[in-house]
RODO-2510 file (C-alpha; in nm, 4 decimals, decimal comma):
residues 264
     n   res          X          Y          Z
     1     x    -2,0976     3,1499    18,3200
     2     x    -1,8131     3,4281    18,3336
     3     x    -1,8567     3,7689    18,5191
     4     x    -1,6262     4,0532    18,4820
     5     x    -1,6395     4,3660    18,6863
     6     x    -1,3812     4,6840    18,7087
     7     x    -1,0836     4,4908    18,6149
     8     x    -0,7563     4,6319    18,6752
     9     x    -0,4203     4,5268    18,6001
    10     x    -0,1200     4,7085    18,5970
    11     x     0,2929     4,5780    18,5052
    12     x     0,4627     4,8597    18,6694
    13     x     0,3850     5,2102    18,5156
    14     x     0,1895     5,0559    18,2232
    15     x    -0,1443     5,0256    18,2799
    16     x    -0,2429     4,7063    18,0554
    17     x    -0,6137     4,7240    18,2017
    18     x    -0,8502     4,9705    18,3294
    19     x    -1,1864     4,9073    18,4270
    20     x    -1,2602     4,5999    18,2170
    21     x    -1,6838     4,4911    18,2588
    22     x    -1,8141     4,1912    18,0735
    23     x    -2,0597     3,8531    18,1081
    24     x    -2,0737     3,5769    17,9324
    25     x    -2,3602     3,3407    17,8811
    26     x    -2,3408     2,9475    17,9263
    27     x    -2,2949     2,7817    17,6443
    28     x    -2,2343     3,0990    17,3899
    29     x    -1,9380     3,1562    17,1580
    30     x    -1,7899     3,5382    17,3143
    31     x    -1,5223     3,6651    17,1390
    32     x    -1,3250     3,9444    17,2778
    33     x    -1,1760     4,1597    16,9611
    34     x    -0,8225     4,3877    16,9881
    35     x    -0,4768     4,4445    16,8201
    36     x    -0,1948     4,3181    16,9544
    37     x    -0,1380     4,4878    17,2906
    38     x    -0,4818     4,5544    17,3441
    39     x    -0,5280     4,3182    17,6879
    40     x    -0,6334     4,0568    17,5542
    41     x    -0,4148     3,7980    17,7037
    42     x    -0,3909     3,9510    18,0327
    43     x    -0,7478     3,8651    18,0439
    44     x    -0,7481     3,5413    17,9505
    45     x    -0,4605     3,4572    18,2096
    46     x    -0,6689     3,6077    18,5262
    47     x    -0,9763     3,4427    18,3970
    48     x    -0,7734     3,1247    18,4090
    49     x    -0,6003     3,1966    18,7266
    50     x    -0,2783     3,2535    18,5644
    51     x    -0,2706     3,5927    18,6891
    52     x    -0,4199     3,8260    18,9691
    53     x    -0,5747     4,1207    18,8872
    54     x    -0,4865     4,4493    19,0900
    55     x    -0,8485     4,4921    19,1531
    56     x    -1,1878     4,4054    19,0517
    57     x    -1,3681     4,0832    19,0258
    58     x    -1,4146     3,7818    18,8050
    59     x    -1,5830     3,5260    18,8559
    60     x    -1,6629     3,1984    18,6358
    61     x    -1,9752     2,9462    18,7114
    62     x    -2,0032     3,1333    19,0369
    63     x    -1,6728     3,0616    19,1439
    64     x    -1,4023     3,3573    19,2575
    65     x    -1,0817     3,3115    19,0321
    66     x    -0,8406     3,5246    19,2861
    67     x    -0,9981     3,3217    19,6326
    68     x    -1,1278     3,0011    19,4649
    69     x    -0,9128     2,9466    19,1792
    70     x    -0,8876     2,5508    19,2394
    71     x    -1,2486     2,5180    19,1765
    72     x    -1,2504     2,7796    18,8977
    73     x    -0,9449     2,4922    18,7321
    74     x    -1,1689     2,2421    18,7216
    75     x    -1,4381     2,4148    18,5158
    76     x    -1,2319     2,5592    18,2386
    77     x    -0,9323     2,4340    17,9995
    78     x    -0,7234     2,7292    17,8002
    79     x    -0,5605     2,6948    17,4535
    80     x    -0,2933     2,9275    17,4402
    81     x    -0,1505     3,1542    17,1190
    82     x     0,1115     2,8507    17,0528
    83     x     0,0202     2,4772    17,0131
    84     x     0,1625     2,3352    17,3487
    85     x     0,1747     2,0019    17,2146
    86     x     0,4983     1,7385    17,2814
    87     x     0,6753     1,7209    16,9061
    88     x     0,8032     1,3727    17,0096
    89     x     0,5210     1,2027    17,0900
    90     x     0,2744     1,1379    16,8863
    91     x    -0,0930     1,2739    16,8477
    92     x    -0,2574     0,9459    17,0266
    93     x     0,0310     0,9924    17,3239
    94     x    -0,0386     1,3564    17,3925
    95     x    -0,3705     1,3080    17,4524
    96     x    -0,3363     0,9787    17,6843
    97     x    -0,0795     1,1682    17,8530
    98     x    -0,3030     1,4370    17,9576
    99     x    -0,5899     1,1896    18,0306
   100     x    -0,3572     1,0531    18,2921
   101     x    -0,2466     1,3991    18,4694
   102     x    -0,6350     1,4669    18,4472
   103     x    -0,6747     1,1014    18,6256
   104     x    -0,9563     1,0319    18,3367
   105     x    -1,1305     0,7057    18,4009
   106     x    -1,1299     0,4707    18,0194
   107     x    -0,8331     0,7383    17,9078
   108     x    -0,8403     0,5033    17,5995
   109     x    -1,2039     0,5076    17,5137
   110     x    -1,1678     0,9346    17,5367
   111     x    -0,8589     0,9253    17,3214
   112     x    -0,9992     0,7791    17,0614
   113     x    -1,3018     0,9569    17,0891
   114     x    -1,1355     1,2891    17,0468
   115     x    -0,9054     1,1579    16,7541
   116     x    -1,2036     1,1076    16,5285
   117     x    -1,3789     1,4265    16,6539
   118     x    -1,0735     1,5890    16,5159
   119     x    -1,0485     1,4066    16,2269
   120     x    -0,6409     1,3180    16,3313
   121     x    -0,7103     0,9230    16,3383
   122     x    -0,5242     0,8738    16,0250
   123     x    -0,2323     1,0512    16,1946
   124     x    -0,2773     0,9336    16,5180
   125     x     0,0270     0,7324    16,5439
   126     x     0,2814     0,9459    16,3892
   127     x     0,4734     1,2136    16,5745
   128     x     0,3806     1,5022    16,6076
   129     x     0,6710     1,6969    16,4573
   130     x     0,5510     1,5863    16,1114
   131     x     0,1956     1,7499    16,1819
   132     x     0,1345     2,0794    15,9752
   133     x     0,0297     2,4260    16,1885
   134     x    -0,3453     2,3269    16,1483
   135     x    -0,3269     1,9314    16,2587
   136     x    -0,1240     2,0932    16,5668
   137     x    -0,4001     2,3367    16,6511
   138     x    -0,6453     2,0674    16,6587
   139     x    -0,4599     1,8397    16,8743
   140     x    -0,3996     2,1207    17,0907
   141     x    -0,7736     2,1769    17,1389
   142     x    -0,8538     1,8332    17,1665
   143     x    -0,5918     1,8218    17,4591
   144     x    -0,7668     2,0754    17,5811
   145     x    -1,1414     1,9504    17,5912
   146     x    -0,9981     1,6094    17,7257
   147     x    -1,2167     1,5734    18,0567
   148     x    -1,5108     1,8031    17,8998
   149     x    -1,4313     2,1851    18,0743
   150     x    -1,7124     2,3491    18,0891
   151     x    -1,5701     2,6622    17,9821
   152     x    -1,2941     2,6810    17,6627
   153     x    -1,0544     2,9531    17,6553
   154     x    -0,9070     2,9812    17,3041
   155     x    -0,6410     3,2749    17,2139
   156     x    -0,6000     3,3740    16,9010
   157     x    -0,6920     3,0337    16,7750
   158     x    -0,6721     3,0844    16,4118
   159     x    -0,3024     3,3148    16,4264
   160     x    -0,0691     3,1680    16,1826
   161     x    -0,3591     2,9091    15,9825
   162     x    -0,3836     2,9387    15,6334
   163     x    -0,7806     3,0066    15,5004
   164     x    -0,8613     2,6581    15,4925
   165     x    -0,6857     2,5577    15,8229
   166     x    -0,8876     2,8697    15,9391
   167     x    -1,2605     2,8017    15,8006
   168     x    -1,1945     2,4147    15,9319
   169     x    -1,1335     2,5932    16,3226
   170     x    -1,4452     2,8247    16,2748
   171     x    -1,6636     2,5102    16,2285
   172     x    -1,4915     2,3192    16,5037
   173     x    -1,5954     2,5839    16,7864
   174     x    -1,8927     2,6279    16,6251
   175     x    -1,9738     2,2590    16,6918
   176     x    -1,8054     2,3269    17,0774
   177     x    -2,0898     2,5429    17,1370
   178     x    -2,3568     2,3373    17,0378
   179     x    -2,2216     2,0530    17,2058
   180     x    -2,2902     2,3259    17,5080
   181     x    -1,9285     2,4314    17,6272
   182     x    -1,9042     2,7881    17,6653
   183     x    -1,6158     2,9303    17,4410
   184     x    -1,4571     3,2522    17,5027
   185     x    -1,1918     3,3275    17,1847
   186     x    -0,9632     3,6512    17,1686
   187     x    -0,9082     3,7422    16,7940
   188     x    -0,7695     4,0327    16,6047
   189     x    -0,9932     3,9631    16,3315
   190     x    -1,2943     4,1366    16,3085
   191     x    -1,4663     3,8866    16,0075
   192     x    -1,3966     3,5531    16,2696
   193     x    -1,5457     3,7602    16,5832
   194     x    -1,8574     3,7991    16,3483
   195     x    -1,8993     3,5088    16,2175
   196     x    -1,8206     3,3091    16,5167
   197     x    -1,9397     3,4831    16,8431
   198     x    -2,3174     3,5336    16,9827
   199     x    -2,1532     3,8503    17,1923
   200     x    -1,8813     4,0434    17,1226
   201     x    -1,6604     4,3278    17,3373
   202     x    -1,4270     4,5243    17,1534
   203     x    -1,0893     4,5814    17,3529
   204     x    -0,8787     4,8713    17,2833
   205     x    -0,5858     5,0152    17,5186
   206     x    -0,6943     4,8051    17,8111
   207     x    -1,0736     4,9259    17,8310
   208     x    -1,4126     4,7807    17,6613
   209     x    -1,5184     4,9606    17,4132
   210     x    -1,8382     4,8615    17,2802
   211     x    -1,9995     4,5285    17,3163
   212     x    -2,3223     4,3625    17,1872
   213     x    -2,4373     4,1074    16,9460
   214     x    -2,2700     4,1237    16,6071
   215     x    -2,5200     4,2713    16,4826
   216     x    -2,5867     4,5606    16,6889
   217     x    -2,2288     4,6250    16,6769
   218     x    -2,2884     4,6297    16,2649
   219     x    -2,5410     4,8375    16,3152
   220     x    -2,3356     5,0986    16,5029
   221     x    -1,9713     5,1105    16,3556
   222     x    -1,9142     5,2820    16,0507
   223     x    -1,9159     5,1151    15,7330
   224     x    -1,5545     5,0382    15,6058
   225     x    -1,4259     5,2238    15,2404
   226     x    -1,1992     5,4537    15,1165
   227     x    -1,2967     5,7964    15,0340
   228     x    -1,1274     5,9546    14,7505
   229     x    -1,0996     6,3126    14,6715
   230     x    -0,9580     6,5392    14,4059
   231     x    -0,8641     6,8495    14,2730
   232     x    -0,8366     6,7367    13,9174
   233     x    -1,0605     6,6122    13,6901
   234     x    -0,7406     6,4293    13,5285
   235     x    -0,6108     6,2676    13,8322
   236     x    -0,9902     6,1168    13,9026
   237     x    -0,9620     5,9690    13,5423
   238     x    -0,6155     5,8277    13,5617
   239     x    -0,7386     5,6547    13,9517
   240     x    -1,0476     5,4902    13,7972
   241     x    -0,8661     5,3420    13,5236
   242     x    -0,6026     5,2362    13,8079
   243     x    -0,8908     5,0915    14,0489
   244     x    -1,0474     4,9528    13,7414
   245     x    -0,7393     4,7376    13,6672
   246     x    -0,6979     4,6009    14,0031
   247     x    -1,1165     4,4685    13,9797
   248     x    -1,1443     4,7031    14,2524
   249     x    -1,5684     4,8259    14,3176
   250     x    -1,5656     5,1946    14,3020
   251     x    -1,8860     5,2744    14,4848
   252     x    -1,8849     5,6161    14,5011
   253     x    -1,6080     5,9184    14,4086
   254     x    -1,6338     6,2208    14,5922
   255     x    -1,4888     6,5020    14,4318
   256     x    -1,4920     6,9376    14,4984
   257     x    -1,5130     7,0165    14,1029
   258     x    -1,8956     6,9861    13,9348
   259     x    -1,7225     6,8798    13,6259
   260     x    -1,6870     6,5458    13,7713
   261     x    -2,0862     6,4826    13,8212
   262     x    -2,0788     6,2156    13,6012
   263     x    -1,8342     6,0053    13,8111
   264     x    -2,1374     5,9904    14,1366
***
């Protein structure tokens, strides 16, 4: 569905992207993993036509974004960091209204449809400047699947939800994907890009990586922990009794004095 090859992109002197090479199945969940400053945006904004890249090509259900970047529009719908939802309307208007700029034939029928998917009927007719962060990000997606895209662009979905808000947004694109639209999520969480995605590329100072199936990508990156060390046989007792406190796992302390065997 998406092909990626040699990106560049450049603002200035900074290079933001260099050499960027990815593909994306139809219908998979691919989620594309950095910090903050990584590229990640910039990505999303020349896969949705938002942006031209200084060279390279990408290309989405066949479809050139730089030369045929109408057709690529009508294939894809992009939910940005921020809920870009209209506070005075309410949750039922913002969605007719984009039904209508879409030209949507029974507007009313889809509305309503998407309401319940959401699980915002009960809200439906109150503005939305009473809706908390979460009921916001879920009308904003809902805006966003109103005419079916084939392709959903969602970045940083879950920035700013609190764990419930979050674990409700994990299911919802989980249930995108079945339903067979192809999601491609930026995150800066590596525990949502595993438990979400079916392919994952990790971003980092404008290039790829690694990429693979969460798995493999387990499989390969070192396993996460502290490693302590000490000199003193005292100052391993006093941090055990500290980490101890806390209900912290102590797995394993490493130490340079044999004294301290019975700590392995």
């Amino acid at each position: 569905m998406i092909e990626v090859s040699n990106l560049k992109k450049s603002f200035k002197e900074k290079k933001v992207l260099t050499d960027v090479t990815f593909t994306v199945q139809t219908g998979s969940i691919f989620a594309l993993l950095g910090s903050n400053g990584a590229g990640k945006t910039t990505i999303i904004k020349i896969l949705s036509t938002l942006l031209k890249p200084d060279s390279g090509k990408a290309a989405i259900n066949g479809f050139d974004v730089v030369q045929q970047a109408s057709k690529v529009r009508e294939c894809i719908s992009l939910t940005g960091q921020f809920a870009a939802v209209d506070e005075v309307l309410t949750g039922r208007e913002n969605l007719y209204l984009i039904g209508q700029l879409k030209r949507l034939q029974d507007v009313k029928s889809k509305v309503s449809y998407w309401l319940t998917a959401f699980d915002l009927e009960d809200a439906a007719d109150q503005k939305v400047a009473t809706y908390s962060g979460g009921m916001r990000r879920r009308l904003d997606i809902a805006m966003s699947l109103m005419g079916n895209p084939q392709v959903l662009f969602l970045d940083e979905p879950t920035t700013g939800l609190d764990p419930q808000n979050r674990l409700a947004m994990w299911s919802m694109v989980k249930k995108l994907a079945q339903s067979g639209t192809t999601v491609f999520l930026t995150t800066q969480y590596l525990e949502e890009a595993v438990y979400l995605a079916d392919h994952i590329a990790i971003l980092h100072n404008g290039r790829i990586l690694v990429q693979g199936t969460p798995q493999y990508l387990k499989e390969i990156l070192p396993q996460r922990g502290v490693q302590l060390t000490f000199q003193k046989e005292a100052a391993a007792e006093e941090a055990i009794k500290i980490l101890q406190n806390h209900d912290i796992p102590i797995d394993d302390i490493k130490q340079n004095l044999p004294s301290l065997e019975k700590y392995f």
